[in-house]
PLY file of the C-alpha trace (Angstrom):
ply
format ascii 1.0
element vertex 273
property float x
property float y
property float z
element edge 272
property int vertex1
property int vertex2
end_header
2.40 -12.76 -9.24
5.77 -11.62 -10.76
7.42 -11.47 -13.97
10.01 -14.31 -13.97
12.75 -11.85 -14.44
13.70 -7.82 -14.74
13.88 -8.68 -18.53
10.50 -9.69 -19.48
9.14 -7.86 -21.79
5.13 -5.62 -20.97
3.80 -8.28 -23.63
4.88 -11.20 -21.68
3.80 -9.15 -18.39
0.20 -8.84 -19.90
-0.09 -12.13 -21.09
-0.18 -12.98 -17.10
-3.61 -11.30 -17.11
-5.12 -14.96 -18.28
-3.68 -17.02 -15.89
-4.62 -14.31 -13.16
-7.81 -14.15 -14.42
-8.34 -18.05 -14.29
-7.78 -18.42 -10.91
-11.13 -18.38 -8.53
-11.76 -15.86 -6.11
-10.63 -18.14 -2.96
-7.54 -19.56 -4.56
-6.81 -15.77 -5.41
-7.12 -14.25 -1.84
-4.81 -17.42 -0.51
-2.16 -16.92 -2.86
0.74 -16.49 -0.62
3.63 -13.47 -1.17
6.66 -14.83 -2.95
10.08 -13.64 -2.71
10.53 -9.83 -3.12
13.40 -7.80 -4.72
11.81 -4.94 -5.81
8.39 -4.20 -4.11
6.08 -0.88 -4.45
3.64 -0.77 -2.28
0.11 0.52 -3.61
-2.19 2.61 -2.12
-5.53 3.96 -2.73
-7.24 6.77 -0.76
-11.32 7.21 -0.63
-12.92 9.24 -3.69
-16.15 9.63 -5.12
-15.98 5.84 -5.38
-17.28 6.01 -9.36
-14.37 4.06 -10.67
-14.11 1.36 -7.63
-15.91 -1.58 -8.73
-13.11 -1.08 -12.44
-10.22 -1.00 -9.43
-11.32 -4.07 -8.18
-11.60 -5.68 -11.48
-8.23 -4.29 -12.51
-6.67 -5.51 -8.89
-8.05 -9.02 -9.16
-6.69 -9.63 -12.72
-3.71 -8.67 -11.51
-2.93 -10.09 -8.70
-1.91 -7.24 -7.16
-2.99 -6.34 -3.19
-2.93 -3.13 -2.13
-3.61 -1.20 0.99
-7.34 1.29 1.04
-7.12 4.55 3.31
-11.17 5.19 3.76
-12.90 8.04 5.09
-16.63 8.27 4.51
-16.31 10.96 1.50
-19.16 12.05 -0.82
-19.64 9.59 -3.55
-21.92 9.17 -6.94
-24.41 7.31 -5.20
-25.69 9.82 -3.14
-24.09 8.75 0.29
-20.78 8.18 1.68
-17.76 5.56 0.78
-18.45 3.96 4.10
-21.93 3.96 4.22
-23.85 0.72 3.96
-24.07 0.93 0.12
-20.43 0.40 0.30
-20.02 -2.30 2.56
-20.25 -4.99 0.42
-17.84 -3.75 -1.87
-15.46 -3.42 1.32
-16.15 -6.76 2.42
-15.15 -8.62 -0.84
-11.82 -6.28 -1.17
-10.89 -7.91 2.58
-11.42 -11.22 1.50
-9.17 -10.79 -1.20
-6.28 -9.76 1.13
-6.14 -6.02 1.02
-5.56 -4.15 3.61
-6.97 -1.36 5.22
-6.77 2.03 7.54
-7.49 4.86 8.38
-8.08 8.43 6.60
-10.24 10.48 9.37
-13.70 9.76 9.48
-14.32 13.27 7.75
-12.11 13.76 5.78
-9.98 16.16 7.87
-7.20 18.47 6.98
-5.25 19.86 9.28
-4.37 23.56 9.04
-2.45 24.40 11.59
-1.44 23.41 15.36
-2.80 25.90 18.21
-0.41 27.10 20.81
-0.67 26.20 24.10
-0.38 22.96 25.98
-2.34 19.97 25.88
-2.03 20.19 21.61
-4.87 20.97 20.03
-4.96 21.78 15.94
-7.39 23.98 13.57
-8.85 21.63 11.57
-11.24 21.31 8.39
-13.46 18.56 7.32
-14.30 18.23 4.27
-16.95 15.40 4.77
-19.59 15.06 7.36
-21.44 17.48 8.94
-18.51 20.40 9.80
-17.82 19.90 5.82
-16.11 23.48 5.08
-15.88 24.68 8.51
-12.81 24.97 10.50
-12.58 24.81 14.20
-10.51 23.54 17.05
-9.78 19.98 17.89
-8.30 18.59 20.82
-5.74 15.85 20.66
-8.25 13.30 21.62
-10.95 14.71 18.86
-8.58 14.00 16.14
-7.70 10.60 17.61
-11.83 9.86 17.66
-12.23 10.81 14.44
-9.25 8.52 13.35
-10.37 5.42 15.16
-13.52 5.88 13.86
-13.13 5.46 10.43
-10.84 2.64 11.39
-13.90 1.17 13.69
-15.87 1.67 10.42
-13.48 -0.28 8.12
-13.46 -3.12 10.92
-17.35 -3.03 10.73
-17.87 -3.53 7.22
-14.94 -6.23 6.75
-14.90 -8.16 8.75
-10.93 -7.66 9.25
-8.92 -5.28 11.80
-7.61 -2.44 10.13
-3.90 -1.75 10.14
-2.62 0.72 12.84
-2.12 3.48 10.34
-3.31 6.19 8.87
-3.17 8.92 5.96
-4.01 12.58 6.66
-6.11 14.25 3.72
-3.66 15.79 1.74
-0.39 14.52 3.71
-0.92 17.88 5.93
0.47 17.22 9.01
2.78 18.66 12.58
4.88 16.85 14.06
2.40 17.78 16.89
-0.36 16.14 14.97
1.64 13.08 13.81
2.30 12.87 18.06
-0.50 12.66 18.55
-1.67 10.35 16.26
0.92 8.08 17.70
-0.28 8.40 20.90
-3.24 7.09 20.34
-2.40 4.22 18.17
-1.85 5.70 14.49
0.73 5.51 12.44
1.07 7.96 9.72
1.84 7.02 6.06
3.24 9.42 3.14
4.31 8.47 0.02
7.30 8.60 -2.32
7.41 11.45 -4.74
7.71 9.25 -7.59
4.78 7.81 -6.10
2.76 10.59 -6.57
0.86 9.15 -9.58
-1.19 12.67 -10.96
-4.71 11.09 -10.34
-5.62 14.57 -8.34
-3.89 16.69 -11.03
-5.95 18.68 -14.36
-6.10 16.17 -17.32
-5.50 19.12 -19.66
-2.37 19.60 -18.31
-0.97 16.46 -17.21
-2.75 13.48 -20.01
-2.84 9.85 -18.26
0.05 9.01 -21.20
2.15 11.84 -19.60
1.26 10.49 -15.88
2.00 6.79 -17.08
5.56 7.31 -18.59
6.48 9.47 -15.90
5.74 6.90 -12.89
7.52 3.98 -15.13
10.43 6.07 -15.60
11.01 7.50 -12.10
9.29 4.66 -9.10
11.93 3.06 -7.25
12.33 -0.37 -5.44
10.50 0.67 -1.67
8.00 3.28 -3.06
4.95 3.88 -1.57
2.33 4.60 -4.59
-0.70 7.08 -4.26
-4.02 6.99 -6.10
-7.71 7.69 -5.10
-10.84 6.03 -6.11
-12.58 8.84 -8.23
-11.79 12.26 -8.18
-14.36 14.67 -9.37
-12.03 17.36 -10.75
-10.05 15.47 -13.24
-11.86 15.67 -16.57
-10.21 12.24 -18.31
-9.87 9.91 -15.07
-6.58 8.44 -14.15
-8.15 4.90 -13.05
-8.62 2.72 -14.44
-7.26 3.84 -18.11
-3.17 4.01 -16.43
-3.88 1.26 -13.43
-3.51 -1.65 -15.44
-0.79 -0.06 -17.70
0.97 0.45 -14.40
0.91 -2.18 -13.05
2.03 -4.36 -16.24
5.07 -2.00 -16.68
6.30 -2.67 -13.61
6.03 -5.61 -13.37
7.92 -6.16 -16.49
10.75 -4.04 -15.08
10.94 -6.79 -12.20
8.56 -4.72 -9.43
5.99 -6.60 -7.08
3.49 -5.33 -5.50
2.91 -5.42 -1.68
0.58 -4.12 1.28
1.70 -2.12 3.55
1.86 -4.86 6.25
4.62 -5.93 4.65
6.65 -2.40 4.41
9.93 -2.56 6.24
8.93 0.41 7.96
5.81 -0.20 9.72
6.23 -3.43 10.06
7.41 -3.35 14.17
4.91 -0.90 14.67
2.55 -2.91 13.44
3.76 -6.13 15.57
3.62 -4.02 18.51
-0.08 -2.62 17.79
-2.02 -5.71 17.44
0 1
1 2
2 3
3 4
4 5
5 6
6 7
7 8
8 9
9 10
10 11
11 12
12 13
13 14
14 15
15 16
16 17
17 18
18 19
19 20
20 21
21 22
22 23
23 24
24 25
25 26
26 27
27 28
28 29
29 30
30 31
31 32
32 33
33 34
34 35
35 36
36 37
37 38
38 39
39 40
40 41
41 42
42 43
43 44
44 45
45 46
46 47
47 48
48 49
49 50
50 51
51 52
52 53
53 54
54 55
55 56
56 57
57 58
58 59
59 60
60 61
61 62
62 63
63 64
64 65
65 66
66 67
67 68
68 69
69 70
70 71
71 72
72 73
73 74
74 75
75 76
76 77
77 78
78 79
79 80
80 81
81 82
82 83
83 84
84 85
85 86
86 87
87 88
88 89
89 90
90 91
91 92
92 93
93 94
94 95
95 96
96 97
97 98
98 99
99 100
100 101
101 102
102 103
103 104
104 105
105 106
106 107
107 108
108 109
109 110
110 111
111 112
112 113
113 114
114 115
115 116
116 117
117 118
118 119
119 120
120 121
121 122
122 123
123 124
124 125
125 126
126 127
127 128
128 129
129 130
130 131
131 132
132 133
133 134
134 135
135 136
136 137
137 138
138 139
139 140
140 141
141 142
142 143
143 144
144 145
145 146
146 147
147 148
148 149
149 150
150 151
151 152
152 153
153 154
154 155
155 156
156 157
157 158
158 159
159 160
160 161
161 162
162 163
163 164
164 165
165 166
166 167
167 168
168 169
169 170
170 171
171 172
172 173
173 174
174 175
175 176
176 177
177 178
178 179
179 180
180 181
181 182
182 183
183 184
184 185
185 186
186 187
187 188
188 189
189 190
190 191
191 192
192 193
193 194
194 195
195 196
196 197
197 198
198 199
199 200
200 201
201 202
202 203
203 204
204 205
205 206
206 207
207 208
208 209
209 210
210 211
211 212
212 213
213 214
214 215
215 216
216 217
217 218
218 219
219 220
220 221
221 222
222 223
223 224
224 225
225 226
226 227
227 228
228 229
229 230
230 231
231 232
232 233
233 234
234 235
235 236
236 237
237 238
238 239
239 240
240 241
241 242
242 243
243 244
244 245
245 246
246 247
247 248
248 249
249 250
250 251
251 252
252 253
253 254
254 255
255 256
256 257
257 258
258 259
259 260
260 261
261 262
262 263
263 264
264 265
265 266
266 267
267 268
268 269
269 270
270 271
271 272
């Protein structure tokens, strides 16, 4: 749901909240996309998982779809964000109309490609069982622990993933980023105004600070970062700016969009069924 014009005020935006709120689940997840001038396209990567079930609440208010990059990270509960505590939580964000793909099954940053020929790349989990240890991956490895994440996702929702993904930390080759296309992947950055601080130290960067920045500086086509929990940040980013965010922007005449929708991946998704 928009704003009816670039002119509405955040008070008017809010007051859409209610009539969000009002609608059931079902009516909610058929709502159809309307006309877009100005989208931003959302994003949330895998966390701790703490502040998910606010997200959710904060989405379906909203009316605001977004697209979830999972890997099966450590969480609060004592397992992993794709384990089967998680799967219902999954499941009801895919009947809403969210999208979903890939962030390696393990969490895995890459460090650096290996010379030679086929590619292969050092690379470091930092979930699963090689948490913390670095070692060599072939081309097909990294592709497996891609698509499994993504088999994951399909698992649990019910709903193919998209044919993208998000390397931990946007660390990436353009030897890893081949190869990820050779099998399938797609991978997806984000704006630098869409860098919205959720990873950054509280003491030095307050959610106020974070807020006022990303209203002042995200621009029509932006692809918008944030995770669900991160256990260094003192005073969490979501879901105290989330809501904020979204209501200022929409007030400024933004919508909100999956990436299904982006311009960009669009064909490649067409052509990746």
């Amino acid at each position: 749901m928009r704003s009816a014009s670039r002119h509405v005020g955040v008070a008017a935006a809010a007051s859409m909240v209610v009539l969000a709120a009002a609608l059931s689940p079902g009516a909610w997840a058929a709502t159809e996309p309307a006309a877009c001038e100005k989208p931003v396209y959302l994003t949330f990567d895998t966390g701790h998982m703490g502040i998910a079930p606010l997200v959710a609440d904060v989405l379906k208010r909203q009316d605001v779809r977004v697209t979830f990059f999972a890997a099966a990270e450590r969480t609060q509960t004592d397992g992993d964000s794709l384990d089967d505590h998680w799967a219902p939580w999954w499941k009801a964000r895919a009947a809403e109309g969210n999208e979903f793909g890939s962030h390696t099954y393990d969490h895995s940053y890459w460090r650096a490609d290996v010379k030679g020929s086929p590619p292969s790349f050092r690379i470091k989990p930092s979930a699963g069982p090689q948490n913390g240890k670095e070692s060599t991956w072939s081309a097909a490895e990294y592709c497996a622990n891609i698509k499994k994440a993504s088999d994951r996702l399909a698992a649990v929702t019910g709903k193919k993933p998209l044919p993208l993904y998000r390397a931990p930390g946007g660390k990436t080759s353009p030897a890893l980023l081949a190869a990820a296309e050779g099998c399938g992947y797609k991978y997806v950055g984000w704006a630098p105004a869409g860098f919205l601080g959720d990873e950054l130290p509280s003491e030095k960067f307050s959610n106020a600070k974070l807020l006022t920045q990303a209203l002042d500086t995200i621009r029509p086509g932006d692809i918008l970062l944030a995770h669900l929990g991160i256990w260094s940040r003192k005073d969490p980013w979501a879901p105290a700016n989330l809501e904020p965010l979204i209501v200022g922007l929409k007030a400024k005449g933004f919508c909100f969009r999956t990436l299904r929708q982006h311009p960009d991946f669009k064909a490649w998704i067409a052509s990746h069924p």
